[in-house]
C-alpha angles and dihedrals in degrees: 000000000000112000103225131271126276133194124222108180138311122251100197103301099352127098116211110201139149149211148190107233113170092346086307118117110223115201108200133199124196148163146174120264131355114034090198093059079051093064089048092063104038102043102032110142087039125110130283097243091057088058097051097049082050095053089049091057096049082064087067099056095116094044110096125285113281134131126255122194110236107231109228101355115140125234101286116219147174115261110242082251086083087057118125126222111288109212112193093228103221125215110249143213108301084181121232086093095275115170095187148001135200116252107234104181141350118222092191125059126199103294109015109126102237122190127216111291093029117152099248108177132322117243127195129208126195087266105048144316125292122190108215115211129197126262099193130054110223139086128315106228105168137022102209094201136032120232111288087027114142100240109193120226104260091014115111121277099183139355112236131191096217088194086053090146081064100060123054132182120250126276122245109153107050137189120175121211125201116203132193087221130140081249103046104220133202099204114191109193123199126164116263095241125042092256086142089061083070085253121136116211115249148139124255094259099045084056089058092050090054088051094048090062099033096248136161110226089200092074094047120105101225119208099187123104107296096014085299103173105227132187093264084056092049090045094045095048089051086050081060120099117231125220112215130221097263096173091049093055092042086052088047094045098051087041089057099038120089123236114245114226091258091055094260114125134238116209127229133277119265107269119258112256119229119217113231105245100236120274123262122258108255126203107222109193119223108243129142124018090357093061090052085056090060102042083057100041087053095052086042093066090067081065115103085221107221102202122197125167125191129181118231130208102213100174098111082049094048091055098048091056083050090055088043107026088088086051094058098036075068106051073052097252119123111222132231137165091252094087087049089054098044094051094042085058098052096050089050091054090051087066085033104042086170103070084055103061146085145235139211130240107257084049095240102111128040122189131219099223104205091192119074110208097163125190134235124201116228132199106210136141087273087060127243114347133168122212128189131244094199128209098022097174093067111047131075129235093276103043082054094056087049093054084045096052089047097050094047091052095054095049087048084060097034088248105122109131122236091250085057092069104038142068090045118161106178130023135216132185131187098198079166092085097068096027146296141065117239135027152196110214131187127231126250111227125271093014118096098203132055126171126200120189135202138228114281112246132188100235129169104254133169129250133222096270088049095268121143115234144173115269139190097221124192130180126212136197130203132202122189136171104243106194074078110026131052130223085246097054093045088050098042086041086053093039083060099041085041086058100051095054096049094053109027080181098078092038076059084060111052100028115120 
């Protein structure tokens, strides 16, 4: 169904508008009256031949609606007087102080027509990912930086024309279209986008992914709104198996062999294989969430490190997430050892305050925090990042795996929030799940105390009766600030947490 009609502006007696039929926009010119007056007006300066072809159409006006292709006639288009007001649309304040971000990915591209509330690019600071989405409706005419381009807060992001229905591209496929109506209408028809310059429509991003892979766009069957050719159509076209040309290597292959001298034929050598000069060095600037990493590692150095390491014997713990893991895989949670951790470690800090609090700057004032919102680091594209499972203390073994699964999932798809990755007060890594043992982890400022565990191993260990059994043994490191914490509370805090693990009987108990 025909969108309705819009007018754009009046010459003399003529009415410009415009509409969107089938994902074509259709710019229409019209008039009272004498349709061969209309062509007069419209096309004066051209040939005489133009005209009279013109003139001859304008006979036909009563027989019923087709199109008919105009011989000769230039690509008709609207003079830049028709133009609407172009706004440059800054980036604003994202909070936390931030100054700039680095532009990801841009999901417009110059000349595609956005609404309020439009998804506009994704930037990155060096604390999490923000989509920015358009305030005004119009055109984009300008991208003011490329992907990975620093943007600065209050510095412009885009550039938009806010009367967009005003301005339209120029035409370069017509079709004129000759209707019996009360208002006779020349209609020119062109597609939206510039498909019949032999151009796909795409983001930015999606064209680097083409590129990535060496593909053509234009043979890409786009899904997105216009024929945009999105990442699902570029996944599923390389899913797709591909049927050679056999004829054409057989062809190639009989061309290339030599003839024996009883007619048969001998086929070509192998081909010689060329060796791949080595690649260039690049430089990568740090930007995002690597530039965060070193702004906290340097203000980590002004941090005396107290180090202490444990073994654990996790055996009692490996069997109960045997006896539950099946429980969980049907609420639809995988389960892992980190909630354990995390919970044995808030209850411990209940006993041990201290571990869970923060300092100031200037080292003269350290806070009991009563919440526990503890930390855990991440390995994920974006780099290391280390969201946050808030309120510890209150949850139980499962709501923390949720909030694990969640989390993981966000930072996998770069979409962790900016209040996902602040207001920690204690920190926690399994660098076990990749390798290693110990550890020496850094502190996150302003925490004080920061754990690192290692990878769980099957070693021979004694019982209590001097047999030797198998055990499931795990180190951990600890990391403390020690202007505030002494050696005794870190050990008696790890003693505590140590307990726990080894008999999740007694963290049942006195869990809350």
């Amino acid at each position: 169904m025909a969108a309705p009609l819009r007018r754009v502006f009046s010459l003399r007696n003529i009415t410009f508008t415009h509409r969107f039929v089938g994902g074509k926009r259709q710019l229409i010119l019209s008039e009272h009256g004498n349709l061969s007056s209309l062509s007069r007006t419209l096309f004066s300066g051209q040939q005489q031949q133009q005209n009279k072809n013109i003139t001859g159409l304008a006979k036909n006006i009563a027989r019923p609606v087709h199109k008919i292709q105009l011989p000769q006639l230039r690509p008709y288009h609207l003079s830049s007087a028709c133009s609407g007001k172009i706004l440059p649309f800054n980036l604003s304040d994202i909070g936390e102080g931030i100054k700039e971000v680095v532009v990801k990915e841009w999901y417009v591209s110059e000349g595609d027509v956005v609404a309020q509330f439009d998804n506009i690019c994704e930037v990155q600071s060096d604390k999490a990912s923000v989509t920015i989405t358009s305030r005004y409706d119009g055109i984009i005419k300008k991208l003011h930086h490329d992907v990975d381009g620093i943007a600065l807060v209050g510095k412009a992001l885009v550039d938009i024309d806010v009367g967009g229905e005003n301005d339209e591209p120029e035409l370069v496929k017509e079709d004129i279209i000759l209707a019996s109506t009360d208002e006779q209408q020349i209609i020119i028809e062109e597609s939206s986008r510039p498909s019949s310059l032999g151009k796909s429509l795409a983001t930015p991003a999606v064209r680097r992914m083409a590129k990535e892979y060496n593909l053509d766009l234009t043979l890409i069957n786009g899904t997105g709104k216009d024929g945009r050719v999105n990442k699902e159509d570029i996944l599923k076209y390389l899913e797709e198996p591909s049927i050679p040309d056999t004829s054409a290597i057989c062809a190639e292959q009989l061309m290339s062999a030599e003839i024996f001298s009883d007619g048969g034929l001998k086929p070509s050598p192998p081909p010689v294989v060329i060796q791949m000069p080595v690649g260039e060095d690049r430089v990568v600037p740090i930007r995002g969430f690597r530039k965060a990493m070193v702004k906290a590692m340097e203000a980590s150095l002004k941090i005396p490190h107290f180090g202490y390491c444990d073994e654990l014997d996790l055996t009692a713990l490996v069997n109960l997430r045997k006896d539950i893991k099946s429980i969980f895989e049907q609420r639809g949670i995988k389960l892992t050892y980190m909630p354990f951790f995390l919970k044995a470690a808030s209850m411990a800090m209940v006993q041990y305050p201290d571990i869970n609090a923060l300092v100031d700057e200037t080292c003269e004032n350290i806070t009991l925090k009563a919440s526990h919102h503890i930390g855990v680091a991440m390995d994920t594209p974006m780099g290391l990042v280390v969201p946050k499972v808030r309120d510890v203390q209150n949850k139980s073994v499962y709501q923390i795996a949720q909030d694990l699964v969640q989390l993981s999932t966000a930072g996998l798809k770069s979409q962790l929030k900016q209040e996902d990755l602040t207001g920690g007060t204690f920190t926690l890594s399994n660098i076990g799940s990749i390798g290693g043992t110990y550890a020496k982890p850094v502190i996150v400022t302003p925490e004080v105390t920061i754990g690192a565990f290692g990878k769980i191993q099957a070693l021979p260990r004694f019982d209590g009766e001097g047999n030797v059994v198998k055990a499931h043994i795990m180190q951990v490191s600890w990391s403390a600030d020690h202007r505030v914490l002494d050696g005794a509370t870190v050990c008696r805090f790890s003693n505590l947490f140590k307990m726990y693990l080894e008999n999740p009987s007694c963290m049942i108990t006195d869990m809350r």
